[in-house]
N, C-alpha and C positions, 0 to 999 in steps of 0.2 A: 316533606312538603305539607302534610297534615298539616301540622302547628301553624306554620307562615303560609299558607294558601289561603287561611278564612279572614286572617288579618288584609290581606292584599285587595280580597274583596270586599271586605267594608271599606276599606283606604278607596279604591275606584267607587263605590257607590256613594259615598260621602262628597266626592270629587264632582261627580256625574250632577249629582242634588245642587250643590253649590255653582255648578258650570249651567245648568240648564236654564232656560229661557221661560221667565215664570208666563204662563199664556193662561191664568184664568179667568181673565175677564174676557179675552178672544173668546175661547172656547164656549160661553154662554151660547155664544151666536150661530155657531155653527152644526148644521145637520151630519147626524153619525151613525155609519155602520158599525157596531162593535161585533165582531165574531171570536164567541170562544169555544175553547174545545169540547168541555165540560160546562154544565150548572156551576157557578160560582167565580170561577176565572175573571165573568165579565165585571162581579162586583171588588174584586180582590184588586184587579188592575185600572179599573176604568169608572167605578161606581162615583166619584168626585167630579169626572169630567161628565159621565150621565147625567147626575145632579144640575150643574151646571146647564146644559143644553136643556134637562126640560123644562127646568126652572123658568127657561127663558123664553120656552116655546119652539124651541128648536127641532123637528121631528130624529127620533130615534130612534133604530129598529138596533133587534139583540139577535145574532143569527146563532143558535150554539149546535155544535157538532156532532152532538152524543145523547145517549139516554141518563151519560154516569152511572151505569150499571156497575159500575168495576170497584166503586170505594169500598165496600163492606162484604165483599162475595160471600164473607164466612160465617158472615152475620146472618142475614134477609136473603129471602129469594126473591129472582131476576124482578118479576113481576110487581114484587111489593117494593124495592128498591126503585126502581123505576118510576112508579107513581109520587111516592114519598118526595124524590127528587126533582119532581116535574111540578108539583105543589109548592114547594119551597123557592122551586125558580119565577113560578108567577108571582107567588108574594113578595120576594124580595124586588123583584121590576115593580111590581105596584108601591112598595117603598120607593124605589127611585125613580117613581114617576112615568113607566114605561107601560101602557098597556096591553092585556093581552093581544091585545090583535098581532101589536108591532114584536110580538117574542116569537122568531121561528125555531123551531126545531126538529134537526133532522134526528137521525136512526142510526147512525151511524156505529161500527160497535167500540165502546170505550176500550182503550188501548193497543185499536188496532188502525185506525186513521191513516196508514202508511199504506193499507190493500186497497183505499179507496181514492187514493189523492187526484184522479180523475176527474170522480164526479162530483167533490169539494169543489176542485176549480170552475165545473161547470158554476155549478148552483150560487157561487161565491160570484161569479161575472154575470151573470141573471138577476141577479138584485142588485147590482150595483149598477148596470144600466136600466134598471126597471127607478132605481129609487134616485139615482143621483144623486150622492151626498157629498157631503163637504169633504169629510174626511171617514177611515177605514181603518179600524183599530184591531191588532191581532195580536197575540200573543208573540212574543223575541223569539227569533231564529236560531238563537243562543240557547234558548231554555232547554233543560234536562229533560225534561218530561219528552217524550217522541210524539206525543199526540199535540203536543203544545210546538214540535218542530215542525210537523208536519202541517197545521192550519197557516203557520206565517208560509212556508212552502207554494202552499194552494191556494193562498190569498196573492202574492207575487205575481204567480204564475196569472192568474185571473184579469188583475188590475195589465196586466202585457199584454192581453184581449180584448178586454171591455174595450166600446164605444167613449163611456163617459171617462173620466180620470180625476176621481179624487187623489188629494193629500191620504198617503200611507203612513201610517204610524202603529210602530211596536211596543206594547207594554210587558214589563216583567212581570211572573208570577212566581217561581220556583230559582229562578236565574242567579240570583246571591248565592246558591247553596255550592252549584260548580264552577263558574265564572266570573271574573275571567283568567281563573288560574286553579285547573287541574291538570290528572293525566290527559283529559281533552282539548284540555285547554293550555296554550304555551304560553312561554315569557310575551311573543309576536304577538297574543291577544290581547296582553297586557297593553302593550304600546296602541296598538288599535282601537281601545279602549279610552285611552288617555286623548287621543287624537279628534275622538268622537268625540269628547269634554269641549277640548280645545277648540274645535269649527261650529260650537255648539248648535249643531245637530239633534239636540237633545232640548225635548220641551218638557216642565213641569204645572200640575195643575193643584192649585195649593186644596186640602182637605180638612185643614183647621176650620173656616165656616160652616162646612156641612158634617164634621165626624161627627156628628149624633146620630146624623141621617142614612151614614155609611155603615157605621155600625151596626144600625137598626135591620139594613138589609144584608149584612153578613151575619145579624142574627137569626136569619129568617132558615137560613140555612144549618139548621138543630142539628143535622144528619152528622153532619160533617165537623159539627166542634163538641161531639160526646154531648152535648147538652139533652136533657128532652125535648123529645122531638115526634111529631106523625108518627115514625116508626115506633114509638111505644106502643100506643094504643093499638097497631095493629099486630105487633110481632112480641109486646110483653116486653120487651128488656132494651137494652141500652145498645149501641155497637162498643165492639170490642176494642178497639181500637179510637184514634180520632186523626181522621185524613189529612185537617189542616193544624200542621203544628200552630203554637203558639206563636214562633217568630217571625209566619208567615204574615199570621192574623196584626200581629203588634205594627208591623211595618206596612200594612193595608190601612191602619187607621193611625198612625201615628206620623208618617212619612209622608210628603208631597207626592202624588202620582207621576212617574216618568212616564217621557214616551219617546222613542227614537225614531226618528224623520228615517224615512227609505226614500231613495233616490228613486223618481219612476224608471221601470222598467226600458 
């Protein structure tokens, strides 16, 4: 399956782009909760439809999940990690127009989101009947990542309590890399996939107007594409590694933003 499993998923994400419902002139208008699990998530998946809505005046708040401690362990300590990446996450919101005020973020600890998915739901159904927004963007239920499985989880579950009831929408971040055809993923996903094309269920928010502006706030994020970055000056050297591969980053600024409609609870 190696070989014909990565083909299959560019074949369905190619399919999904071409199928999806281009909404970015809607989307100016409309107020957004985005929650992602991690510093960056929000920009990788949603930073064009951000754009959009502040551009327009549209209030938006960014809920993220984590401190991001977890990208570099081997690099930086807890403390300097942390900061570095809570720096990076205001700048790049002030790139996309988001101010601090409107950036929450919890404590939660990076890569373990699954011991708290509790009080994710709480806190996730608290701001959404405090803010009432138009729509509620989370990370695919599909995605690899389990922290990134676990926020669309607790976001579901939240929106099946809240008073108010926005429009739910899932964006990919990781999700090409396994789905929807690995050992986890069956032929049955495949078809499920194709289905989702088909009822286009699927919305895109085009990123060629503002990819300068998208890029500028995925640059803001040094930590995480090896580049320099805050963490020099405070720790002397580079991270060892770099968290967001390239083909992450290429199809965050090259590709139309998807987003997949969830049925309310």
């Amino acid at each position: 399956m190696s070989g014909f499993a990565p083909l299959v998923r560019d074949v369905v994400r190619r399919l999904l782009l071409v199928a999806a419902r281009d909404v970015t002139s809607v989307a100016s208008g409309r107020s957004l909760l985005v929650v992602a699990p991690h510093p960056d998530d929000e920009t990788l998946g949603c930073g064009a439809r951000i754009l959009a809505a502040t551009a327009a005046g549209a209030p938006v708040t960014v809920l993220v999940l984590t401190r991001g401690e977890g990208s570099h362990p081997e690099d930086f300590d807890t403390d300097t990690l942390v900061r570095v990446r809570r720096d990076e996450l205001l700048e790049a919101m002030a790139r996309l127009g988001v101010p601090e005020s409107a950036v929450v973020q919890l404590d939660h600890p990076d890569g373990h989101l699954d011991q708290h998915e509790a009080e994710l739901t709480e806190a996730v159904r608290q701001l959404v009947d405090s803010l009432c927004p138009d729509d509620v963007c989370v990370t695919a239920a599909d995605e690899p990542h389990p922290d990134h499985a676990t926020a669309s989880r607790a976001v579901r579950r939240a929106l099946s309590l809240a008073a108010h009831q926005p429009r739910l929408l899932e964006y990919p971040v990781w999700l090409w890399s396994t789905w929807p055809l690995s050992r986890q993923h069956g032929p049955t996903t495949v078809v499920r996939a194709l289905l989702l094309a088909a009822s286009r269920r699927v919305e895109r928010v085009s990123v060629a107007p503002v990819r300068d502006l998208k890029r500028a706030a995925l640059e803001a994020y040094a930590s995480q594409l090896g580049s320099a970055s805050p963490v020099d000056a405070v720790a002397g050297t580079h991270p060892s590694s770099v968290a967001l591969p390239r083909k992450v980053v290429a199809r965050a600024v090259d590709d139309p933003e998807l987003f997949f409609r969830v049925a309310r609870p």
